[in-house]
N, C-alpha and C positions, 0 to 999 in steps of 0.2 A: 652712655647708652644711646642717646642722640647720633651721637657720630656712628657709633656701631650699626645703626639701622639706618644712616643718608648711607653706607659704607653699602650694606645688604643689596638697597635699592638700586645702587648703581651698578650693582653685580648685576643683577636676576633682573630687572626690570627691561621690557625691551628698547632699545633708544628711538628716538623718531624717526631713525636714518632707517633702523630696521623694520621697523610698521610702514614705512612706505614702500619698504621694496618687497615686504610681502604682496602689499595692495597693488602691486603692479605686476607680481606674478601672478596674481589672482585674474588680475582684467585679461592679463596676455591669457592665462589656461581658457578662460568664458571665450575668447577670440578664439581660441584653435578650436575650440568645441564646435563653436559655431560653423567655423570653414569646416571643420569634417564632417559635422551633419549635411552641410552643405553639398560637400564633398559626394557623400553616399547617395544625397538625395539629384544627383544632378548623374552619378554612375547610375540609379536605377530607372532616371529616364531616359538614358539614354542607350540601354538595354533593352528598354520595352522596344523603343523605334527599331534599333537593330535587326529585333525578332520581330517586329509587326512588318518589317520590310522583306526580312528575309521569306519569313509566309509567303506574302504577295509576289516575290522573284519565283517559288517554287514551285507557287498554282501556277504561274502564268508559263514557267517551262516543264510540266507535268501535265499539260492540259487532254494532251493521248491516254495518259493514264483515267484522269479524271471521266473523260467520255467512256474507256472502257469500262470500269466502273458504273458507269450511269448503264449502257447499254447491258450490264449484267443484271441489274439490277431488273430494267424495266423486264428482259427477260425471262424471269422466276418469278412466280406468283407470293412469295415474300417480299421480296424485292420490291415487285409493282403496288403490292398494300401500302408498305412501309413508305414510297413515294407518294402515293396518294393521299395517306395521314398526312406524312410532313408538311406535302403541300396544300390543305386545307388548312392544320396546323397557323401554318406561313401567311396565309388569307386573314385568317381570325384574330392572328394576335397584330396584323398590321394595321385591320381596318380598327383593333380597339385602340391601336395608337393614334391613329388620326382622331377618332372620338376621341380620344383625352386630350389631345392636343388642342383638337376645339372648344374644348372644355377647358383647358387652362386658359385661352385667351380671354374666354368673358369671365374668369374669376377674378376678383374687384377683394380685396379686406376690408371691411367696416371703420371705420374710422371712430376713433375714441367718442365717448357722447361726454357730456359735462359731467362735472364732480356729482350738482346736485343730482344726475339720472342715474350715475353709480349704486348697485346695489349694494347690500352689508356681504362683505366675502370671508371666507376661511380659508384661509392656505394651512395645507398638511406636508410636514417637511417629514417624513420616516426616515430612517437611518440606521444602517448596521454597519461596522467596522469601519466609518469613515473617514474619523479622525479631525483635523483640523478644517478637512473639506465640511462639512456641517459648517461650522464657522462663515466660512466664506459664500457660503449658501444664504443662511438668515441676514448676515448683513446685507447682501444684494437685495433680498427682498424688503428689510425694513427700509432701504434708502430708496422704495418703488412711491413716485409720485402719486401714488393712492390714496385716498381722503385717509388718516390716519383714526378718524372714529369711526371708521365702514370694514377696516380690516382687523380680524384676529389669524393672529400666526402661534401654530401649535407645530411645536417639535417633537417626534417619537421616537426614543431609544428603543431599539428591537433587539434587546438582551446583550448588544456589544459587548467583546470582549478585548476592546481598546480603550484609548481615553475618548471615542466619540460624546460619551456623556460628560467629561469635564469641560470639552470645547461646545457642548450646551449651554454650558452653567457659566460659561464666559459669557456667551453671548446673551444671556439670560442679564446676568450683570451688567450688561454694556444697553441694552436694552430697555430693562425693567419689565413695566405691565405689557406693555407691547406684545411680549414674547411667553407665551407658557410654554415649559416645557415636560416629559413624561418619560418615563423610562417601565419599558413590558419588564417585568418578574423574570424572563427568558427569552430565547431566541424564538417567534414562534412567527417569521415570517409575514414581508411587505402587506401583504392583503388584510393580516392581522392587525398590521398598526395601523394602516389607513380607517381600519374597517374603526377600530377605537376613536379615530379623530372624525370619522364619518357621526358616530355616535354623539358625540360631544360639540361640535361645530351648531353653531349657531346662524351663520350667513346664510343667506339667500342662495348663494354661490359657491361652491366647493372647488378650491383650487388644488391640486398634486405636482409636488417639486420633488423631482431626485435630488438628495442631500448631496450631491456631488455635480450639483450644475448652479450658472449664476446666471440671473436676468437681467434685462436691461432694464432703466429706472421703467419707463412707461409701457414695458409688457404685461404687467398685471391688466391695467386698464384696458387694453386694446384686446386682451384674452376674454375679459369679461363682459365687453361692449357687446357681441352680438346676442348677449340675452336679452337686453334692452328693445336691440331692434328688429331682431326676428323672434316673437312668442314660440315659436317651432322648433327652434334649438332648444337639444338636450344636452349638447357637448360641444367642446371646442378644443382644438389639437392645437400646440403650440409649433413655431418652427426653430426646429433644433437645429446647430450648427457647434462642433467641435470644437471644446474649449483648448484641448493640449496638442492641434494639431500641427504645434512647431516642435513637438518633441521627439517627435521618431518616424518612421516613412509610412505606418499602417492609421496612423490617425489624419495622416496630408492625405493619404488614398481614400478614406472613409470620409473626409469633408466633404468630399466632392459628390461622394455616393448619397451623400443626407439633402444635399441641395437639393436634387435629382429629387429623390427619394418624397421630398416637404415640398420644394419648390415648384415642382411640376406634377408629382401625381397625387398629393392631396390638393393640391389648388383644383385640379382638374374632378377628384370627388367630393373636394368642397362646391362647388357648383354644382355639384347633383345630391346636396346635402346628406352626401354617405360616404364620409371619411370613414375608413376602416376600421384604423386605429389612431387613438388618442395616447401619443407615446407617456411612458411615465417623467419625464425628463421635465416635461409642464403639461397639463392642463385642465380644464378647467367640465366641471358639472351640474346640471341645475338641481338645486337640491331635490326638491320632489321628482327628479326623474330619479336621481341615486335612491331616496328612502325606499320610491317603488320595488325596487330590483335589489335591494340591499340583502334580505335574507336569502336571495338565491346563489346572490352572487358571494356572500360570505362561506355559503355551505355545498358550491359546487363541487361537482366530481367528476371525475373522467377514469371508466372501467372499473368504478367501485372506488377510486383510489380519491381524496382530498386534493381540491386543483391549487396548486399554491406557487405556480406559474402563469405568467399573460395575463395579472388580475388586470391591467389597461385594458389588452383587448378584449378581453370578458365582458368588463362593465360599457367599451362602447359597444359592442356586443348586443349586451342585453338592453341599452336605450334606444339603437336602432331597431329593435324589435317591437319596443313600447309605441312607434311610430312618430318618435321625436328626430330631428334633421340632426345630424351633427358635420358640423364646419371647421375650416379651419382658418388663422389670424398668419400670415404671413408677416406680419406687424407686430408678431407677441415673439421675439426674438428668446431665446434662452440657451444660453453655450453649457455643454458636460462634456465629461470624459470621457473617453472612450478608452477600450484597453489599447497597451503598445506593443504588446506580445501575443503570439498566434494563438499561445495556448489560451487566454483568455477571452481571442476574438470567437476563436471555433466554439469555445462554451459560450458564448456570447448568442452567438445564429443557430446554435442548438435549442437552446431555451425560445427563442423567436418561432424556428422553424416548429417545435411542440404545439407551441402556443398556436399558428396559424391553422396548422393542421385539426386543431380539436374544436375550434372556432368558427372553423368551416362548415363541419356538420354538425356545430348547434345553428348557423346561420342558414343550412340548407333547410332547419325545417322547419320557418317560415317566409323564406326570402320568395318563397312562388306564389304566396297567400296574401291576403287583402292588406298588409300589415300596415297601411300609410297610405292616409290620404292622398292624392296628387299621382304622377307619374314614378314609376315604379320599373322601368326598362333600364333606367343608369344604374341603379343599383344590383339589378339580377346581372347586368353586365359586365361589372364589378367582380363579381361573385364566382361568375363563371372564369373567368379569366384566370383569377387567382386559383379555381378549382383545380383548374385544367394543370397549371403548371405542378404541383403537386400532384394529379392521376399521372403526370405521363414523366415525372421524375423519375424512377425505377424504368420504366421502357426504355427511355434514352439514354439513363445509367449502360444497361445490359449493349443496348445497341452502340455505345462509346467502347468498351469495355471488347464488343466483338469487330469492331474495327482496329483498334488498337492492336490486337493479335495478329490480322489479316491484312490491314492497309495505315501502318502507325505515320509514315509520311504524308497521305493525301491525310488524314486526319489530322494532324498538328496542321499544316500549312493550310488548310482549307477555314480551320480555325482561329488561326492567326491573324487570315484575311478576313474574318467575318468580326471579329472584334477593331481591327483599323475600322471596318467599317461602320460598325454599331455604336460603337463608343464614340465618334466623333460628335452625336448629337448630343451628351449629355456633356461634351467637353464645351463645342459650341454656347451649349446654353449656362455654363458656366463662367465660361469668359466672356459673356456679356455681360453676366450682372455682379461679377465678381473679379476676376484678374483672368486673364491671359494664361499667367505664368503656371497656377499652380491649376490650371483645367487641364492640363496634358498629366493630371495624376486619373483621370478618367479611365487613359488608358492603359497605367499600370494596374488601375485597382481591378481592372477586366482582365486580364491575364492571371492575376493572384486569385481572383475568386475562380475563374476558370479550370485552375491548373494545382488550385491546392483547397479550393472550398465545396466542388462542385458534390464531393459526398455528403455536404448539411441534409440535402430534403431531403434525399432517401432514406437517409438513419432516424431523422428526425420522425419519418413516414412511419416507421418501424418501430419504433422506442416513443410512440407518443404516450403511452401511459405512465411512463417516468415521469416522476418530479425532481426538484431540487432545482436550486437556481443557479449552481456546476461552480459559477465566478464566486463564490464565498469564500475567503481567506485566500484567495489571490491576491497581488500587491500590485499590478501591474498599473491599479486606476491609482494610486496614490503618488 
């Protein structure tokens, strides 16, 4: 019987000759993967440049066209409006750029205070279909250099119907007291489970993590530190940066647009202590500003309808209303996923573009009133700007839409040039504090939002009374 089974094993079993030349087909297939993501991602930059050149060769041997164009325009009493908007338009949103730009320069991050000036915090991890990503969520944040008697971590199952709750109950395991975790009776939506660990939280400080993002050891602290040092802060926005943006060309394009996005124009309204939004990806709230605003913000509506979208921008929302600052930690680093497929990005700035939109006119009606002590001009400024782009998205939809009919060359190549040109400052300020190489994704991600996104505001404009969070049993973040 011995021999019969060394006899078996030598049959079936595989030899070591042949486990290693799988493992070396294995590394070779990771090699070619890698040169052809390579591959694609070095063919779509250099498509962009192609088309951002060929733009610039067409205005500059169209330029008869272009004047004629202009002189029809100034012409007709359409025409000469529609010049006259543009170009105040063009005035307003330049001179708000220079204002933020000034504003980003004197933005400073707070720097960590000691253990003992640490408050007692609660981080809320929610979660619906996340799977193993919950997992690697909680261990990032239990390996946070945070006083470990000052922190409670509470994880929420929002009715999944994956193993999200097993890969709890690992880390619940791996963890102990450290970690509670809960699981909702049903699926009934992020606002709901936060709202539950809002209810139960104990800290001084209310931190919120997307179960699908990981922090660095010492962003907790540096997220929490400005409650410490400004008593005025009610909130504080973390800065988010692309955890899978080596996986496919729309997460390298959208890295670059979150830098931008954190790096420069919340810095620039953190210094005018009216950061917008506090993404849900990280951050953080003081509790008596949440308890304030917590049954409003649990039982909001929008057209009669349950708001169960943008609870982030909601609740900073309703704190900058309270007349608390809220700021942001360029120093509380935290990587998520982001989707790799379009179908997921579009439902992704669908849900943003709702949210902005219905947030606006609860901010409009008291952003003109006495709402905060101190100066009060950065903010309506804020306000307006964001307004603006949303009023006048449908106008410049229709007026795209009637050039495209009538003049579809000076409109692409006029457009072409004006993204080589636009996009250079956010590539600019990207390959300063980051690389070179991957800030020329600046100006692919301007042509793909251009050329395949620019429908978000207007529908979003239109369909704001919709809910749903669209990206739910998509697979694209896993």
């Amino acid at each position: 019987m011995k021999n019969e089974t060394r006899i078996l094993k030598q049959t079936y079993a595989p030899s070591p000759d042949i486990s290693s030349v799988f493992r070396i087909n294995l590394r070779s297939l990771m090699i070619r993967f890698k040169r052809n993501s390579s591959l694609s991602a070095v063919s779509v930059l250099l498509g962009t440049f192609l088309l951002l050149i060929a733009g610039a060769l067409l205005v500059y041997n169209l330029q008869s066209d272009f004047e004629a164009l202009h002189l029809d325009r100034v012409n007709s009493a359409w025409g000469l409006s529609f010049l006259i908007l543009t170009t105040v338009l063009f005035f307003f949103y330049g001179s708000v750029f220079v204002y933020n730009l000034y504003h980003h320069f004197t933005y400073k991050p707070i720097e960590s205070v000691t253990d003992e000036l640490l408050p007692t915090c609660t981080v809320i991890v929610p979660a619906y279909n996340e799977g193993k990503l919950v997992w690697n969520t909680l261990i990032s944040l239990a390996a946070s250099d945070y006083p470990k008697h000052k922190l409670e971590l509470f994880a929420i199952d929002d009715g999944s119907n994956d193993d999200t709750w097993y890969w709890m109950q690992q880390a619940k395991l791996r963890l102990g007291d450290r970690l509670s975790i809960y699981q909702q009776p049903k699926n009934r939506g992020k606002r709901q489970a936060l709202h539950r660990g809002f209810e139960m939280g104990t800290g001084e400080i209310f931190v919120t993590v997307d179960s699908d993002s990981i922090v660095k050891v010492d962003t907790l602290r540096n997220l929490v530190s400005p409650f410490i040092i400004n008593k005025e802060c009610g909130a504080v926005a973390g800065n988010v940066h692309v955890l899978n943006n080596q996986k496919a060309i729309i997460p390298k394009m959208l890295n670059v647009s979150f830098v931008m996005s954190f790096e420069f124009m919340r810095s620039a309204e953190s210094s005018l202590g009216s950061v917008l939004c506090t993404p849900g990806a990280a951050a953080a709230y003081r509790k008596s500003a949440v308890l304030a605003c917590l049954p409003e913000w649990i039982n909001q509506t929008f057209m009669g309808n349950p708001s169960d979208i943008g609870e982030d921008r909601a609740m900073t929302n309703m704190i900058l209303k309270q007349g608390s600052q809220v700021l942001f930690q360029s120093n509380a680093l935290v990587l998520t996923n982001v989707p790799e497929e379009y179908t997921g990005l579009y439902k992704m700035f669908i849900r943003w573009g709702r949210s902005n939109v219905r947030e606006n006119i609860m901010m409009a009606k008291y952003v003109f009133k006495n709402f905060r002590k101190g100066p009060k001009f950065g903010t309506r400024l804020l306000f307006l700007n964001q307004s603006l782009k949303i009023i006048m998205a449908i106008p410049f939809l229709l007026f795209m839409v009637f050039l495209i009919v009538t003049h579809p060359v000076l409109l692409i190549s006029s457009t072409l040039l004006g993204i080589l040109i636009l996009s250079s400052f956010p590539a600019l300020f990207y390959a300063k504090r980051y690389s070179v190489r991957e800030s020329f994704w600046a100006y692919s991600y301007s042509i793909f939002y251009t050329f395949s996104l620019f429908w978000i505001l207007p529908y979003a404009l239109f369909t704001a009374n919709k809910s749903g969070w669209l990206t739910r049993g998509l697979s694209q973040k896993k």
